[in-house]
C-alpha positions as protocol buffer text, in pm:
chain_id: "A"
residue {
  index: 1
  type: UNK
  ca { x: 4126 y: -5027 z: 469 }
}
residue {
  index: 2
  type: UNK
  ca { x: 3987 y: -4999 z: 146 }
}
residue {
  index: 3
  type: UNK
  ca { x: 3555 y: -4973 z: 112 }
}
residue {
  index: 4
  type: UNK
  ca { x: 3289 y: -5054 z: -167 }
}
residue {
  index: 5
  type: UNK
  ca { x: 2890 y: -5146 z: -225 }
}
residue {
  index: 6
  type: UNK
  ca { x: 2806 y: -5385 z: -419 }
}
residue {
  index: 7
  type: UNK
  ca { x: 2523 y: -5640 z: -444 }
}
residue {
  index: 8
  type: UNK
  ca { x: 2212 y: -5369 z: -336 }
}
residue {
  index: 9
  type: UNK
  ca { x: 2464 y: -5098 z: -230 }
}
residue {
  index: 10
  type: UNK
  ca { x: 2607 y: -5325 z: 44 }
}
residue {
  index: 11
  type: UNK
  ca { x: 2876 y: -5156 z: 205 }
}
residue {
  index: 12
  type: UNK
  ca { x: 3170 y: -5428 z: 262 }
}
residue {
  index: 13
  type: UNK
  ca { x: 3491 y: -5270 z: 452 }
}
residue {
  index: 14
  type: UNK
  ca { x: 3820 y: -5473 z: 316 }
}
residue {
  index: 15
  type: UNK
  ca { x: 4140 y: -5504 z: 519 }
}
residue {
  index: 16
  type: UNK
  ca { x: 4449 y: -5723 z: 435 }
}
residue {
  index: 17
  type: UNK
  ca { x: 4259 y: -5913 z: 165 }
}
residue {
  index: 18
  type: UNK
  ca { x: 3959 y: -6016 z: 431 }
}
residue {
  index: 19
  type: UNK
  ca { x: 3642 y: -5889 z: 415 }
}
residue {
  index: 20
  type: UNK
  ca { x: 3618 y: -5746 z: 802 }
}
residue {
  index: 21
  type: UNK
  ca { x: 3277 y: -5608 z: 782 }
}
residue {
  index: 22
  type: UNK
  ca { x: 2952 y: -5601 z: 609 }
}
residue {
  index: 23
  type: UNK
  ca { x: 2651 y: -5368 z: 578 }
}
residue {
  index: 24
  type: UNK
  ca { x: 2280 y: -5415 z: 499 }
}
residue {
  index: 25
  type: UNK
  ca { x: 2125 y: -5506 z: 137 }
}
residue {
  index: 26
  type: UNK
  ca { x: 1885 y: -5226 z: 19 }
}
residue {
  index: 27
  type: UNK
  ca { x: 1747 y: -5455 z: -204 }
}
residue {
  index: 28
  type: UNK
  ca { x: 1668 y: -5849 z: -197 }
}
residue {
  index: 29
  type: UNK
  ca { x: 1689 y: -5955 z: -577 }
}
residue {
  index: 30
  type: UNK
  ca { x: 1908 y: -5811 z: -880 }
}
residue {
  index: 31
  type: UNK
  ca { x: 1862 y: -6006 z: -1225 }
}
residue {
  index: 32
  type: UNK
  ca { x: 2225 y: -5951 z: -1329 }
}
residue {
  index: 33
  type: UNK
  ca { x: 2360 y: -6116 z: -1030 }
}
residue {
  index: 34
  type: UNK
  ca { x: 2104 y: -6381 z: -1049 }
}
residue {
  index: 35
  type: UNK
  ca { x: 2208 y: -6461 z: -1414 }
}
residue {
  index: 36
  type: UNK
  ca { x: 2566 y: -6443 z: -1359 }
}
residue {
  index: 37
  type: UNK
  ca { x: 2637 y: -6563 z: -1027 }
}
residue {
  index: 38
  type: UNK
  ca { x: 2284 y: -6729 z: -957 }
}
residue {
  index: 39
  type: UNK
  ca { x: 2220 y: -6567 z: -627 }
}
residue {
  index: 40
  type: UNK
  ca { x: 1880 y: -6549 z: -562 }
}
residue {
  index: 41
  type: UNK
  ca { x: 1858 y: -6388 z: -271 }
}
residue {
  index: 42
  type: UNK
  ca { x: 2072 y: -6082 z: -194 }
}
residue {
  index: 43
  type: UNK
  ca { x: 2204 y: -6069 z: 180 }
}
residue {
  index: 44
  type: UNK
  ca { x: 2468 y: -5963 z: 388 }
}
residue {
  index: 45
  type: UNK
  ca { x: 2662 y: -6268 z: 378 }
}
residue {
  index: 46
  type: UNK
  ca { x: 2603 y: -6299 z: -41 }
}
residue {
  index: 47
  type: UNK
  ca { x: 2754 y: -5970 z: -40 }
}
residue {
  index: 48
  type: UNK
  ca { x: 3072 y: -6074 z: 148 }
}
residue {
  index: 49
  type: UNK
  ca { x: 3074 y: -6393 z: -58 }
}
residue {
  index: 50
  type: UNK
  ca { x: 3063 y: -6211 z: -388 }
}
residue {
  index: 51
  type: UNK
  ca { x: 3352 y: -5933 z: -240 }
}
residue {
  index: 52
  type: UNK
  ca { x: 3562 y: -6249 z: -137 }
}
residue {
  index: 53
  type: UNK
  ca { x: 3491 y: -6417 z: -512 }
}
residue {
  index: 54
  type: UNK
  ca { x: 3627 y: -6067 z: -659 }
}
residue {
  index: 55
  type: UNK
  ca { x: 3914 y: -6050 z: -440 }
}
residue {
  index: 56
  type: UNK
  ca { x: 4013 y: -6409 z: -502 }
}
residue {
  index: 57
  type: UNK
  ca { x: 3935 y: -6420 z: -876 }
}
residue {
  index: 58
  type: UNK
  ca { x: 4031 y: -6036 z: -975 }
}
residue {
  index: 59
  type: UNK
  ca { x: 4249 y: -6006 z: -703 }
}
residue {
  index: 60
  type: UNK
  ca { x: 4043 y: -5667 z: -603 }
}
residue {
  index: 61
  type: UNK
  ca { x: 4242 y: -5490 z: -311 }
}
residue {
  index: 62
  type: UNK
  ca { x: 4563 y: -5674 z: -351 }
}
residue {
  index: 63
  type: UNK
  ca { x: 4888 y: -5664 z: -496 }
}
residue {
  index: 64
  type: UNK
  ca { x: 4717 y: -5934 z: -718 }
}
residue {
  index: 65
  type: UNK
  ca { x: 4511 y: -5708 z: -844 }
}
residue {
  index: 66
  type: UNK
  ca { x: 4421 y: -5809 z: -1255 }
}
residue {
  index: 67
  type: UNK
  ca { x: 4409 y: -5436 z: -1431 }
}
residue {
  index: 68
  type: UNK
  ca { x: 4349 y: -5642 z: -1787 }
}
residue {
  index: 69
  type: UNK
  ca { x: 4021 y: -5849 z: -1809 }
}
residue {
  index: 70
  type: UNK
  ca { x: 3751 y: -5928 z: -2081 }
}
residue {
  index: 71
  type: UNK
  ca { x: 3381 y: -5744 z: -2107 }
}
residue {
  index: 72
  type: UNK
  ca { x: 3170 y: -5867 z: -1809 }
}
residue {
  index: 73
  type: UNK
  ca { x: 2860 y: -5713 z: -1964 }
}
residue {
  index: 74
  type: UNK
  ca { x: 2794 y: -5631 z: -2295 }
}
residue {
  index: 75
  type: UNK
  ca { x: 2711 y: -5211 z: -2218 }
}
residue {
  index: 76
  type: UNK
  ca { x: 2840 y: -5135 z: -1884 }
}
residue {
  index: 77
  type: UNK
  ca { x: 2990 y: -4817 z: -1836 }
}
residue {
  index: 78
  type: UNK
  ca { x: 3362 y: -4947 z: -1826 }
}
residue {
  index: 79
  type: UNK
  ca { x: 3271 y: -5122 z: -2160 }
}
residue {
  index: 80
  type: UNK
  ca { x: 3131 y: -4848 z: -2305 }
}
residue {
  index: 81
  type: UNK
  ca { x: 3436 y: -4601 z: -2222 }
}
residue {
  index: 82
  type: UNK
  ca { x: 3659 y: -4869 z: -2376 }
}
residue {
  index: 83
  type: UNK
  ca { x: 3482 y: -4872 z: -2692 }
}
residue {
  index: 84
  type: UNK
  ca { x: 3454 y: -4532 z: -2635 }
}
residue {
  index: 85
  type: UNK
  ca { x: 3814 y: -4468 z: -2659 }
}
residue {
  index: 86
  type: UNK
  ca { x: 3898 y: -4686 z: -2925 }
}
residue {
  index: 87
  type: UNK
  ca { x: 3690 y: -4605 z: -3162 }
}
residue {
  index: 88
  type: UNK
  ca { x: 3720 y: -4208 z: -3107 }
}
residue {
  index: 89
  type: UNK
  ca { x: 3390 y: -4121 z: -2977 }
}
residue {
  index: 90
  type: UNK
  ca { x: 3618 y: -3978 z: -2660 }
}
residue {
  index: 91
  type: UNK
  ca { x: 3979 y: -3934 z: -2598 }
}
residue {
  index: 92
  type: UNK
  ca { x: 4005 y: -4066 z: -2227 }
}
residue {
  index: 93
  type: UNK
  ca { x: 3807 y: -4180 z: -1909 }
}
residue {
  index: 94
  type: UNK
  ca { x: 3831 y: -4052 z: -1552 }
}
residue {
  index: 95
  type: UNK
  ca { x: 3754 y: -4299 z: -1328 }
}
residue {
  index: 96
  type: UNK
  ca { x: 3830 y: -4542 z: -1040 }
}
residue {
  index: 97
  type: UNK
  ca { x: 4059 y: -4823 z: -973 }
}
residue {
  index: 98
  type: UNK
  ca { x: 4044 y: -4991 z: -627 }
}
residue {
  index: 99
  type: UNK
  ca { x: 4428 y: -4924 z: -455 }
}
residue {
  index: 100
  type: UNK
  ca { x: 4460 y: -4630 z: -679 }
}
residue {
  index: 101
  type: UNK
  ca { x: 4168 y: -4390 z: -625 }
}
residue {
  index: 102
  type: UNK
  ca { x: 4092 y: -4157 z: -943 }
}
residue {
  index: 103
  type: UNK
  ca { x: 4276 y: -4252 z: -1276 }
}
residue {
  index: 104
  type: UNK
  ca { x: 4264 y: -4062 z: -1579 }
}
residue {
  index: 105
  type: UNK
  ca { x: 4394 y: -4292 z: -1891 }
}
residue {
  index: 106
  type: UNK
  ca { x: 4323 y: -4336 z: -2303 }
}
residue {
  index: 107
  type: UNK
  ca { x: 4425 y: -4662 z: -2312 }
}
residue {
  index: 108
  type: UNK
  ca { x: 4106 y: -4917 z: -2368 }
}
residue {
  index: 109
  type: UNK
  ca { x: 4214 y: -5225 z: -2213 }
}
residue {
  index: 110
  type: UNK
  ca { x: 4348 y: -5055 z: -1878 }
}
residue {
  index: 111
  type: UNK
  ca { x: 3950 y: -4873 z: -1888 }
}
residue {
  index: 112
  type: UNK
  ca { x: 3801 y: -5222 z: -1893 }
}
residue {
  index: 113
  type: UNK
  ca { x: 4056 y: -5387 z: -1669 }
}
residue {
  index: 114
  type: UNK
  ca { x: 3989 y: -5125 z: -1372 }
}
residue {
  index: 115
  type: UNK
  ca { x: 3606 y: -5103 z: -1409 }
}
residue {
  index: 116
  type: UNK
  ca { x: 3475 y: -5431 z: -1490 }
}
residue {
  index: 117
  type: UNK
  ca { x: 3449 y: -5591 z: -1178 }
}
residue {
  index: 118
  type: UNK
  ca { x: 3405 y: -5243 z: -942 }
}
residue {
  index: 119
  type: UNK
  ca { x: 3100 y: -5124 z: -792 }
}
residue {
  index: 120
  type: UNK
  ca { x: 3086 y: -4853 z: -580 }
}
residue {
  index: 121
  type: UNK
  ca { x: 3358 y: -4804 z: -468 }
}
residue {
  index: 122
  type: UNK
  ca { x: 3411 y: -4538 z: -215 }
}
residue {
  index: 123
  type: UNK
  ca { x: 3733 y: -4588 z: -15 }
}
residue {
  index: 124
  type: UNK
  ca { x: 4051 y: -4707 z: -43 }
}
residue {
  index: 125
  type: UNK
  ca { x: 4438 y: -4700 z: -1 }
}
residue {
  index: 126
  type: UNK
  ca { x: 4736 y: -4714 z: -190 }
}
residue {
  index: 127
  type: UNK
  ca { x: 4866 y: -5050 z: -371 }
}
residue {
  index: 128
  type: UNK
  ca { x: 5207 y: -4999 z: -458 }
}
residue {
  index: 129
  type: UNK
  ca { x: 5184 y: -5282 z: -743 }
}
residue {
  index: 130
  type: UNK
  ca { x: 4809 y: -5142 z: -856 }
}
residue {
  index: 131
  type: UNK
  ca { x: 4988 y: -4785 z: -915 }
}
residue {
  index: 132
  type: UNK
  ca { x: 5315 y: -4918 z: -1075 }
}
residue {
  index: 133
  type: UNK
  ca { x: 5061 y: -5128 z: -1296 }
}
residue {
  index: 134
  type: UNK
  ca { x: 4846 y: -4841 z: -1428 }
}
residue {
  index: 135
  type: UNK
  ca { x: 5140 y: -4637 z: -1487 }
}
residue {
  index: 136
  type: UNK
  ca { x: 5305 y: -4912 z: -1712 }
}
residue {
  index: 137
  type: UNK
  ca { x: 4977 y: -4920 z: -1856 }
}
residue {
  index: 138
  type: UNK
  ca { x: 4942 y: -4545 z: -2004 }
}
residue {
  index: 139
  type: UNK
  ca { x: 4751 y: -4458 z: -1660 }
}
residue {
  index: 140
  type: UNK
  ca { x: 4771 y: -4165 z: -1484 }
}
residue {
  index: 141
  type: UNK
  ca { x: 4677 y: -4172 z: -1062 }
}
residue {
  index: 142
  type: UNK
  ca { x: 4537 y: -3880 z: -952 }
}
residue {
  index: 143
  type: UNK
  ca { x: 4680 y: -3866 z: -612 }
}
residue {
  index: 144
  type: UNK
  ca { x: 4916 y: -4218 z: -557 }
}
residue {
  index: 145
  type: UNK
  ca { x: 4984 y: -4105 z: -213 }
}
residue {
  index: 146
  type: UNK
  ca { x: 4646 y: -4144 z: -66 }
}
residue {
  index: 147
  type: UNK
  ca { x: 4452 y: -4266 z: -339 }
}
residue {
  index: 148
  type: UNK
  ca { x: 4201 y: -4001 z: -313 }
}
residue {
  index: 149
  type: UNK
  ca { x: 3885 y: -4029 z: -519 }
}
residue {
  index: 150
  type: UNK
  ca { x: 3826 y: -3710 z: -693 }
}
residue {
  index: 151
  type: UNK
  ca { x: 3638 y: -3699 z: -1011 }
}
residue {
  index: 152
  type: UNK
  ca { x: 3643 y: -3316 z: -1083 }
}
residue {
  index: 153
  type: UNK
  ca { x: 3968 y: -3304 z: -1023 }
}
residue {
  index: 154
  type: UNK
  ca { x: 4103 y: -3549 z: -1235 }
}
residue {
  index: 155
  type: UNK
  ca { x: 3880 y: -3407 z: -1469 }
}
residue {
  index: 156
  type: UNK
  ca { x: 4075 y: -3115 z: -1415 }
}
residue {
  index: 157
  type: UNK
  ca { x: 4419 y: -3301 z: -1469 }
}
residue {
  index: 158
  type: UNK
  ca { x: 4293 y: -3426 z: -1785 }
}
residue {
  index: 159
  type: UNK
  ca { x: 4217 y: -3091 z: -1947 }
}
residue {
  index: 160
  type: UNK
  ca { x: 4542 y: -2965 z: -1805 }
}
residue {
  index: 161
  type: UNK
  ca { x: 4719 y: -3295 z: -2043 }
}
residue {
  index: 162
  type: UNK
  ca { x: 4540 y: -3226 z: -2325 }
}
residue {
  index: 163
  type: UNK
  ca { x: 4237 y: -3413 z: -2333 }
}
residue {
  index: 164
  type: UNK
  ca { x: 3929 y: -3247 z: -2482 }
}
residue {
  index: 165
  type: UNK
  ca { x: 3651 y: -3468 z: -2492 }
}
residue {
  index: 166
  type: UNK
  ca { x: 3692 y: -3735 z: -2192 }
}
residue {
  index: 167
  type: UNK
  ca { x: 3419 y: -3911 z: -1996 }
}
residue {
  index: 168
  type: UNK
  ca { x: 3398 y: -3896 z: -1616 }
}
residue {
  index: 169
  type: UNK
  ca { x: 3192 y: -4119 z: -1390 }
}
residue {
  index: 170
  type: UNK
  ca { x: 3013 y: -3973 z: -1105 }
}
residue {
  index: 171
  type: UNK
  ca { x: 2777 y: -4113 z: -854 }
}
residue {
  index: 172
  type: UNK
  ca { x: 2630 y: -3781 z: -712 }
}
residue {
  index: 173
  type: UNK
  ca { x: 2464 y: -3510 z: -890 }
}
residue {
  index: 174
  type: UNK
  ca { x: 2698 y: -3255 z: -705 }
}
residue {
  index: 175
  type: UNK
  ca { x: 2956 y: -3346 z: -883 }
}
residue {
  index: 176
  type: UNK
  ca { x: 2778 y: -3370 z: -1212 }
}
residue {
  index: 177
  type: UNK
  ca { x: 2693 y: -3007 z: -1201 }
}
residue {
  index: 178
  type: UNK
  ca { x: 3028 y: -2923 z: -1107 }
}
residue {
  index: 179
  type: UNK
  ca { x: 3131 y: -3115 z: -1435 }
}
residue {
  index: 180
  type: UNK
  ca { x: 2927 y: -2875 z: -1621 }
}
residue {
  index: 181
  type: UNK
  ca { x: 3032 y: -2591 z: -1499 }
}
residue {
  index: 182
  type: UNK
  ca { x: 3432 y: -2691 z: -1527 }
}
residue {
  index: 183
  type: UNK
  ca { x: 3342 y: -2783 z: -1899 }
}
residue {
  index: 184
  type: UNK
  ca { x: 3160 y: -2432 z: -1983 }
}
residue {
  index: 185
  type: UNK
  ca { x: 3458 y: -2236 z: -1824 }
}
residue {
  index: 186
  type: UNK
  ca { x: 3733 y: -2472 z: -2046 }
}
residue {
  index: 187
  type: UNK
  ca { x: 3592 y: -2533 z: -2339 }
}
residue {
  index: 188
  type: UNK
  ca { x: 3636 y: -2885 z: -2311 }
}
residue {
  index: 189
  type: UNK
  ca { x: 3384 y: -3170 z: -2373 }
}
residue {
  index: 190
  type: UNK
  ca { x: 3286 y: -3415 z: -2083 }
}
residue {
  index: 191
  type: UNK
  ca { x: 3075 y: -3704 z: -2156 }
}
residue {
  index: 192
  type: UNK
  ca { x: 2905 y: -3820 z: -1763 }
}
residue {
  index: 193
  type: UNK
  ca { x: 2834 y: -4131 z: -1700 }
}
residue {
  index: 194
  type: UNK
  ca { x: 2640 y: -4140 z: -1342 }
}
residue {
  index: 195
  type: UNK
  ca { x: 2683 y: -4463 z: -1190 }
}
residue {
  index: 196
  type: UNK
  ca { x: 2607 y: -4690 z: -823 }
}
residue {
  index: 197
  type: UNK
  ca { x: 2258 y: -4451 z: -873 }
}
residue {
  index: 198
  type: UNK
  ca { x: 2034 y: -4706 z: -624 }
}
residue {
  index: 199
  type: UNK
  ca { x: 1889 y: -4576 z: -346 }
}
residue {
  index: 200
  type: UNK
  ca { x: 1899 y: -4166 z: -488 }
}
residue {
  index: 201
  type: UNK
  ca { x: 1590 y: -3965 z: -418 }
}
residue {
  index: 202
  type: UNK
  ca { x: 1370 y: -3803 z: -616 }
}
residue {
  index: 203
  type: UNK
  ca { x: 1538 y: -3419 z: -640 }
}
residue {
  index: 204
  type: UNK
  ca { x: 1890 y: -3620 z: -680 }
}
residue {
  index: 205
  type: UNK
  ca { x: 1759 y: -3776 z: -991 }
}
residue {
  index: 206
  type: UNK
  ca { x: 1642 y: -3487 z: -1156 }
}
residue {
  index: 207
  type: UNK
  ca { x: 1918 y: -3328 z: -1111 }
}
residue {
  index: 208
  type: UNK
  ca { x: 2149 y: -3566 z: -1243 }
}
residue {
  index: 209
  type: UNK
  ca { x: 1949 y: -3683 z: -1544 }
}
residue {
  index: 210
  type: UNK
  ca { x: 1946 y: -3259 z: -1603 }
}
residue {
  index: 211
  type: UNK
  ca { x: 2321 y: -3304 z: -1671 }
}
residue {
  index: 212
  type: UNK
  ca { x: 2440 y: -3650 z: -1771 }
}
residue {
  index: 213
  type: UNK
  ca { x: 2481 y: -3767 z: -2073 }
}
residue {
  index: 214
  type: UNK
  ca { x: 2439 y: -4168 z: -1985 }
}
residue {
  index: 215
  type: UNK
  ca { x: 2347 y: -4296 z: -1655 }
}
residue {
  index: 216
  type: UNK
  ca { x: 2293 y: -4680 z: -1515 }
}
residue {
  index: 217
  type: UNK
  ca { x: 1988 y: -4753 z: -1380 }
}
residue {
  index: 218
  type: UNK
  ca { x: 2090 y: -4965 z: -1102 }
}
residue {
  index: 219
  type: UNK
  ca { x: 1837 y: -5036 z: -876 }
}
residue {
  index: 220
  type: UNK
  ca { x: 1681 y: -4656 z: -886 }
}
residue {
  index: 221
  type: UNK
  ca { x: 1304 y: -4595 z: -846 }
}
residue {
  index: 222
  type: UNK
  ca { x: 1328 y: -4250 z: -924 }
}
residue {
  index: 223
  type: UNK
  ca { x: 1573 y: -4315 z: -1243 }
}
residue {
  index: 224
  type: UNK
  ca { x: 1325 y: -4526 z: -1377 }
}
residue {
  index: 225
  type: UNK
  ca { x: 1029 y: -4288 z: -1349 }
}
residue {
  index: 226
  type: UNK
  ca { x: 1176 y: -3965 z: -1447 }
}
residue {
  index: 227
  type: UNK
  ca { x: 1362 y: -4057 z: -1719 }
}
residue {
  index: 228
  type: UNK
  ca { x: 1273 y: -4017 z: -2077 }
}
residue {
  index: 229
  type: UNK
  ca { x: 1631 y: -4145 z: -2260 }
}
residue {
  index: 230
  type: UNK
  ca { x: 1735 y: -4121 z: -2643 }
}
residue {
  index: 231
  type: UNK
  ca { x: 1820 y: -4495 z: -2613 }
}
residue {
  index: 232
  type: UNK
  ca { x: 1838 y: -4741 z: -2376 }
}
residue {
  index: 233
  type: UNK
  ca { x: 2022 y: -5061 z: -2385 }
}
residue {
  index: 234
  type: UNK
  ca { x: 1901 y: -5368 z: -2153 }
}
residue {
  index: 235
  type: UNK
  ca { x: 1537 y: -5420 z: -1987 }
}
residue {
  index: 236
  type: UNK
  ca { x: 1664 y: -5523 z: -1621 }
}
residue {
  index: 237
  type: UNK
  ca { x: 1897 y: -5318 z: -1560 }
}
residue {
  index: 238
  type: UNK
  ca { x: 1906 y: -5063 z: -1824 }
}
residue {
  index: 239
  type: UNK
  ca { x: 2174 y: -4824 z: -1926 }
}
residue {
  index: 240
  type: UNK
  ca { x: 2041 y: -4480 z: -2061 }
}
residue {
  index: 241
  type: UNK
  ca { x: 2193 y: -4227 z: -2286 }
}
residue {
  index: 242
  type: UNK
  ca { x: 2003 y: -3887 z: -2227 }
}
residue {
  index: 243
  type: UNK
  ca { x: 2210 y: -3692 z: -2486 }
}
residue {
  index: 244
  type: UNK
  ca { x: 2284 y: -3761 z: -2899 }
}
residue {
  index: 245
  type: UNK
  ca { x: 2670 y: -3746 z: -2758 }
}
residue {
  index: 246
  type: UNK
  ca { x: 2572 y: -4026 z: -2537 }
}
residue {
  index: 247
  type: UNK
  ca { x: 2412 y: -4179 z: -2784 }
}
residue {
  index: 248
  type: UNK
  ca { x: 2651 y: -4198 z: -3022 }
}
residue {
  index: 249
  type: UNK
  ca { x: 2872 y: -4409 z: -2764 }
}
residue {
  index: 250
  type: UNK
  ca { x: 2630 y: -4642 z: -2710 }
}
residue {
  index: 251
  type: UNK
  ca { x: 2530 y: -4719 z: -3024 }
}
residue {
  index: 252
  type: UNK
  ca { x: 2918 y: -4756 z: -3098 }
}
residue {
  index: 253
  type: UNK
  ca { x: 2941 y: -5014 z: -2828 }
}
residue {
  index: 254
  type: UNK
  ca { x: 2642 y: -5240 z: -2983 }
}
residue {
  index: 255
  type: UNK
  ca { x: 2855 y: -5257 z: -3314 }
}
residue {
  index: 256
  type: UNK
  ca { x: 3082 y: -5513 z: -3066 }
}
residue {
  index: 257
  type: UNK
  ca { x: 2849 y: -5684 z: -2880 }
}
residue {
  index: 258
  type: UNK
  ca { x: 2865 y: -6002 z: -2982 }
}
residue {
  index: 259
  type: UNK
  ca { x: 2483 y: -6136 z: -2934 }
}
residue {
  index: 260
  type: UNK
  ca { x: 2191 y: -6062 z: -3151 }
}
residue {
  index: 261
  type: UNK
  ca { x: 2057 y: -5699 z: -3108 }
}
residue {
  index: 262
  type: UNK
  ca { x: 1652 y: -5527 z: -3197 }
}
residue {
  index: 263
  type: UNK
  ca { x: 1703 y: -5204 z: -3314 }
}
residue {
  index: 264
  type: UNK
  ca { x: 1332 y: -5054 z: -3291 }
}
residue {
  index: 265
  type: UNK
  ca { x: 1166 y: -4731 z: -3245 }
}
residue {
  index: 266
  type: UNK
  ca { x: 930 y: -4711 z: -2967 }
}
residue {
  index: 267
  type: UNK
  ca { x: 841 y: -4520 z: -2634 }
}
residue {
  index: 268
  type: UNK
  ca { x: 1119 y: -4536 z: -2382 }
}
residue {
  index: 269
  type: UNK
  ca { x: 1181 y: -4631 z: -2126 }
}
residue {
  index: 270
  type: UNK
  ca { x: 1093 y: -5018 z: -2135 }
}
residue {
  index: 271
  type: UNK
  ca { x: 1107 y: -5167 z: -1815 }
}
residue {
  index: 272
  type: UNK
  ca { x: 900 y: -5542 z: -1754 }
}
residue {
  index: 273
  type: UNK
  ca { x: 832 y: -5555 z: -1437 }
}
residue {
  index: 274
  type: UNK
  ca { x: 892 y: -5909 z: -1386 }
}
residue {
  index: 275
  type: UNK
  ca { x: 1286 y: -5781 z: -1511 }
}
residue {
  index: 276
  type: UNK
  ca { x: 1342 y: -5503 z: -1275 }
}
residue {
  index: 277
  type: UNK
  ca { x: 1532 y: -5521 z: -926 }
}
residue {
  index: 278
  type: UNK
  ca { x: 1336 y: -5613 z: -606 }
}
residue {
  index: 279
  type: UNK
  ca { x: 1275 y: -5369 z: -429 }
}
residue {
  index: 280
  type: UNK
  ca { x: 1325 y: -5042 z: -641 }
}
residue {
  index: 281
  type: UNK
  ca { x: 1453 y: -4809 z: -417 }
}
C-alpha cells in the first residue's frame, strides 16, 4: 500500500499499481495543473486520473518506476536541489522516493528523477527494483526494509557520511525545528526546503518560515500572508527563499532556466490574485 496527496492535498491510497481509494480536494483550481495538464476543475476523480497518468507515464509505485527524468518546472524544489548539487551550492539532498521512503544522495540526476513527479507523499512500501535503482544510482535508502520516511534521520545518516551542507525537505514545522537543533549540535549546514505546505495554519506557518531557508507556497493562505522572502520565483505558485543561503540556490537555478527571466527590485511577496490557487487554504 503505498499513499500520497496531490492535486489540493488529495489523499489517493495505491495498491498493486491501482489507485484503490481517493480522498477529498481542499481546493477546486491550481494554475500549474491547469497549464500543464489543463484540468480546470480539481476533484476527486481528477485526482485519481492524474495518480493513474503518473503511475502509467513515470511508472510511480511500480517496478517501472523512471528514477531519471527531465525538469517538470523550471524552480521546484527537486530542481532546485539538482542544481543545487551540481553546481556546489550543497553537497547532497535528503528526500523522498516513492517505494523507497527517505534517500539521502549527491548525485543530480537521481535528485530530479525521484522528486519531479512526487507530491506529498506520505506512505509507502518497499520496491525491490526502486531500491536496487537508487543504489546503482549513488543513492543511499534510509531504511530499504520498510521504507520508512524519516527526514531527521537521514539527515542524521548524512552527517554521519560526511556531508556538511545538505538540504532536507520537510512538510511540518516539527521537523524543521528539529533540523535546527541537529545542525547547531553538529556543526553541519542544512539548507530546508518545506514543501506539500497547503492547508497549514497560522502558528504552523510561523513557525516554519522562523526556520526554513526556502519553502513552496502551495496552496497556503497563511504562507502567503506571513511571509516577507529575500526572493521569490513564480506569481501562482511561488517558491520563496527566506535566507541569503537560500537565496543563493535559487538564484543558481535561474542561471538554467531556459525562458526569459525579470530580475527587479520591489516589495515581496507578489501574488495577482487572478494567479493564485482557488481556494487558499
Amino acid at each position: 500500500m503505498h499513499e500520497m496527496e496531490l492535486l489540493g492535498k488529495t489523499r489517493v491510497k495505491v495498491e498493486d499499481e491501482k489507485v484503490v481509494e481517493t480522498g477529498e480536494p481542499l481546493i477546486e483550481w491550481c494554475p500549474l495543473f491547469d497549464k500543464v495538464r489543463g484540468i480546470k476543475r480539481i476533484t476527486s476523480e481528477e485526482a485519481a486520473g492524474n495518480m493513474e497518468f503518473r503511475i502509467e507515464q513515470h511508472g510511480m509505485f511500480s517496478a517501472r518506476r523512471k528514477l531519471e527524468m527531465g525538469t517538470f518546472v523550471g524552480f521546484g524544489a527537486s530542481e532546485s536541489m539538482m542544481t543545487g548539487v551540481s553546481h556546489g551550492v550543497i553537497d547532497a539532498a535528503v528526500t523522498v522516493c516513492d517505494g523507497a521512503g527517505t534517500v539521502i544522495t549527491d548525485n543530480p540526476q537521481l535528485i530530479q528523477g525521484m522528486g519531479g513527479w512526487i507530491s506529498g507523499l506520505t506512505q509507502t512500501e518497499p520496491i525491490d527494483q526502486v531500491l536496487e535503482g537508487i543504489a546503482s544510482r549513488q543513492g543511499h535508502v534510509l531504511s530499504p526494509e520498510d521504507a520508512r520516511i524519516d527526514q531527521l534521520e537521514g539527515a542524521r545518516w548524512a552527517i554521519e557520511h560526511g556531508f556538511s551542507r545538505f538540504a532536507v525537505t520537510v512538510a511540518d514545522h516539527g521537523t524543521a525545528e528539529k533540523l535546527r537543533q541537529l545542525e547547531a549540535e553538529s556543526g553541519v549546514r542544512i539548507m530546508i526546503i518545506g514543501a506539500h505546505l497547503t492547508g497549514i495554519g497560522d502558528d504552523e506557518a510561523r513557525r516554519i518560515l522562523a526556520v526554513a531557508d526556502i519553502v513552496t507556497s502551495c496552496a497556503s493562505r497563511a504562507i502567503r500572508e506571513q511571509v516577507s522572502p529575500l526572493v521569490q520565483v513564480g506569481t501562482a505558485v511561488p517558491l520563496f527563499a527566506l535566507t541569503k543561503w537560500g537565496k543563493e540556490l535559487l538564484v543558481e537555478r535561474a542561471k538554467e532556466v531556459d525562458q526569459p527571466l525579470l530580475i527587479n527590485t520591489m516589495p515581496l511577496p507578489v501574488l495577482p490574485p487572478h494567479k493564485q490557487p482557488r481556494p487558499l487554504v
